[in-house]
N, C-alpha and C positions, 0 to 999 in steps of 0.2 A: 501265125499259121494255124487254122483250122483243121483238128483231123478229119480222115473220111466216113462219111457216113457208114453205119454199119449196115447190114442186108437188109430188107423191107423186111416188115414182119407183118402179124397184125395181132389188134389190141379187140378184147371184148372185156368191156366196161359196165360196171350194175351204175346204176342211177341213185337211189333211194339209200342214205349212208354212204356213199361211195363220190359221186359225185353234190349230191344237193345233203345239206344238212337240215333236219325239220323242216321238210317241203320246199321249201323254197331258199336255201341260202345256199352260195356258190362261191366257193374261193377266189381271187382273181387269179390266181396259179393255175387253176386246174383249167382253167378255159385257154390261157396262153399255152399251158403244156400240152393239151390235147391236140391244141391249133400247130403248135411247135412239130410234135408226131407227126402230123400229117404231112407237113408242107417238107420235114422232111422223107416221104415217100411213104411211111408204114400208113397200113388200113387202120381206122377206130371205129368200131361198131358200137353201140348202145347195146345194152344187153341186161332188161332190166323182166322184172316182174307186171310192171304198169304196161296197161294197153297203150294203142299209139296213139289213141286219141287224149290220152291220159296224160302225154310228156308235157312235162313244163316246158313252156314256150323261151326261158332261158335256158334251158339244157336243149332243145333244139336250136337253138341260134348260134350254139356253138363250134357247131358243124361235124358231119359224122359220115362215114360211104355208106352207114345203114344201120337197121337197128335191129334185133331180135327182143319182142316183146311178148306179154304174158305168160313169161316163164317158160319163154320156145312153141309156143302155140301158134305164133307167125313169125315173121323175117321180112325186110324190107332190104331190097338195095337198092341205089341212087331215088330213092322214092315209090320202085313198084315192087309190088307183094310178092316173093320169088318164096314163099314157106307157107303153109298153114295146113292147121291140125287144129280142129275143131272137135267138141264132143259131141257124139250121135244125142241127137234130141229126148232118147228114151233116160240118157244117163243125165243129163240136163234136168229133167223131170223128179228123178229118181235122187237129187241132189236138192233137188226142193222143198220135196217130202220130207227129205231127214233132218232138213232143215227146221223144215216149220212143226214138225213130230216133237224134237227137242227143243223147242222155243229161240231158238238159236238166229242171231242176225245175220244178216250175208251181203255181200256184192257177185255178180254176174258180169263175169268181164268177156266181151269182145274184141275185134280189131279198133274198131272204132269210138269203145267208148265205155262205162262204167256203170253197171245199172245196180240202185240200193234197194233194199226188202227197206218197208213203213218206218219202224225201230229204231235202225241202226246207228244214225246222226245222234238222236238224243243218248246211247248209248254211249256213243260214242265221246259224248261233251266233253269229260273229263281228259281225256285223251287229248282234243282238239283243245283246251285251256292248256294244258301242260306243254304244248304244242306251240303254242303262242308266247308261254313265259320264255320257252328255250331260246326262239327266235330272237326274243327281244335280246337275250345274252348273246348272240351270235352275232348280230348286226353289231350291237357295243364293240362285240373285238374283234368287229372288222371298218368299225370306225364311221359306219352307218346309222343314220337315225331313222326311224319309222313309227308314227304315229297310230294309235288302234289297231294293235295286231288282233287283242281278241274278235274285232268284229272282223277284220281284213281275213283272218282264218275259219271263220266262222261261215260269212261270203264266198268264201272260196270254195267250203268243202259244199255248201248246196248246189252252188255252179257246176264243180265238178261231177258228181252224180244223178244220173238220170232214174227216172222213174221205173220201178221195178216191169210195168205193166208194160214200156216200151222193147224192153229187151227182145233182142230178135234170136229167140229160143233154136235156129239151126245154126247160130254162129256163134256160140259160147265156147269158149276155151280153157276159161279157167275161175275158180269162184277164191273169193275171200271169207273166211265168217270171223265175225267176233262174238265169245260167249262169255256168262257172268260165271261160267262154270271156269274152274284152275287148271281141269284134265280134258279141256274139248278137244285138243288135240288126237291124246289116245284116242278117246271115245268116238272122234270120228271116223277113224281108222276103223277101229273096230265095227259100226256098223256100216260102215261101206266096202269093207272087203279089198282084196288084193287088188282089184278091177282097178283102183284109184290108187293116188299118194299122197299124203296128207303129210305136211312140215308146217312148224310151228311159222309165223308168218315174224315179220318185225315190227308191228307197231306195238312200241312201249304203253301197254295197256295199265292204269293205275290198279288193276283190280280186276279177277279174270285172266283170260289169255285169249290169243286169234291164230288164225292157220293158215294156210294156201291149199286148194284143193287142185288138182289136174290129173287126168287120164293118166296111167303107171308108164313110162316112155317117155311124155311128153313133160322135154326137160332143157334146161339151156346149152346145158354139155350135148344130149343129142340134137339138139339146132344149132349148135356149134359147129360136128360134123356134118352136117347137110350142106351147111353155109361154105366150109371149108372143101365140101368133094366139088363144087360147084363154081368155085373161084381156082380150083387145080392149088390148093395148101396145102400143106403138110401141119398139122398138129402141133408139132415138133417145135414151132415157128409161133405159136400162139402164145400170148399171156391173156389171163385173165384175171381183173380186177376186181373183189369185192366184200362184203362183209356179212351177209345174209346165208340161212340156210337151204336158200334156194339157189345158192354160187357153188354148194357143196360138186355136182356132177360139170359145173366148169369146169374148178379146178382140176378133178378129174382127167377131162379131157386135154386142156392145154397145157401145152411143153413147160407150162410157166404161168403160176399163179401165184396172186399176192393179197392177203388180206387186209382190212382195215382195220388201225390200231381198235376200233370200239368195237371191231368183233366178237364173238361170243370167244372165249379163250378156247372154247374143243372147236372152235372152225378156224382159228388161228393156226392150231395145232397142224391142222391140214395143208394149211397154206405152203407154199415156196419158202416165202417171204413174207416178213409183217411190213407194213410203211407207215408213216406218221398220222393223227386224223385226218377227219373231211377240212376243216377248217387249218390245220396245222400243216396245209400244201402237202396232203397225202398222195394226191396223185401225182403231182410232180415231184415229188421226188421216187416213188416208184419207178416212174418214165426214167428219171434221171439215172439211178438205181442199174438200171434193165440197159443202159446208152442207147436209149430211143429217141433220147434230145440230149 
């Protein structure tokens, strides 16, 4: 005899560590538990940092009632755009400048897509090899074989970013930079002022460090609330899932937040709950954890 399901709830979920590990790898737990969640009644949202044009095409396939992307700069339910918070084009400009002042590489993110400054790929290499060994380790202990990751991730990231020149300058929401500098982080802060918020971003850079840039407000805990006044939830009733410290004002906001064991330990600290890694069926057993399945 099966007991009875517990109340609908819903779930906001990060992507990047959370769900996919190095870009592309996916437990097969996390896609049956997510799936398991749903079909038994609770909502799962996506709730990640990448734009929506930016989701892996395997974390969309998974299925979700919608997604809050660019770090709360939009929100999608059943498919249409029901959030967005754009930066005014003078601050877009003005993120340019201090960019290319301080030599500094960047992404321009919009709803629909990922625009890179010249730089940044090569800058990046190292990053994107390191990126490639890990995978290779991750497919092994998932009993997966995969041929040429280096160039397959190499492939990938030119695909995925567009040219800096096409970026459509009144619909930017949120930037990325990678620098060879250790302190870009402060430093950005520091010269852009209160107006902005700058957190350190998650790509395991070998050398250097990277950020997340967005307008001061514009946050996934406050698209949380939006999302939540809007469906008639309660707060109360939310879990959020993730490892980044752009999940910091999730957890914040919902009744129930849980980190990822690879977390930084002071965003652990934060958490509800720690749950196992991406690959060590972290999300499901979270779900499990929580009796969401």
């Amino acid at each position: 005899m099966t007991s009875p399901a517990s109340p609908s709830r819903i779930v906001f979920i990060d992507v990047d560590g959370t769900i996919l590990e190095h870009g592309t790898v996916i437990a097969p737990s996390t896609v049956s538990a997510i799936r398991a969640a749903r079909a038994r009644g609770h909502l799962v949202y996506l709730c990640t940092g990448r734009s929506d044009g930016d989701i892996h095409p395997d974390v969309r396939a998974i299925g979700f009632d919608g997604a809050i992307t660019n770090g709360g700069g939009f929100a999608t339910r059943g498919g249409e755009l029901v959030l967005q918070h754009t930066m005014p084009r003078e601050d877009v400009e003005r993120l340019i400048r201090t960019f290319e002042e301080g030599g500094i590489q960047y992404f321009l993110q919009s709803h629909e897509g990922v625009f890179a400054s010249p730089g940044i790929l090569s800058l990046m290499s190292g990053f994107l090899r390191q990126r490639a060994a890990r995978r290779a380790e991750d497919l092994q202990h998932l009993g997966v074989d995969d041929d040429d990751l280096l160039d397959a991730v190499l492939r990938e990231a030119s695909d995925r970013y567009r040219p800096l020149a096409e970026a459509p300058m009144d619909a930017i929401a949120k930037a990325v930079f990678v620098s060879e500098r250790s302190d870009s982080v402060d430093h950005m802060q520091a010269e852009l002022g209160e107006r902005f918020h700058v957190i350190p971003g998650s790509m395991p850079m070998p050398g250097g460090s990277n950020g997340e840039i967005s307008l001061r407000g514009i946050n996934k805990g406050a698209a949380i609330l939006e999302i939540l006044d809007q469906l008639g939830l309660d707060a109360a009733d939310a879990v959020g899932i993730g490892d980044s410290w752009n999940d910091v004002e999730m957890f914040q906001v919902c009744g129930t937040s849980v980190a990822m064991a690879g977390a930084d330990p002071q965003l652990q600290a934060l958490a509800d709950h720690v749950t196992t890694g991406v690959l060590d069926d972290g999300v499901h057993n979270a779900l499990v954890a929580l009796d969401l399945i």
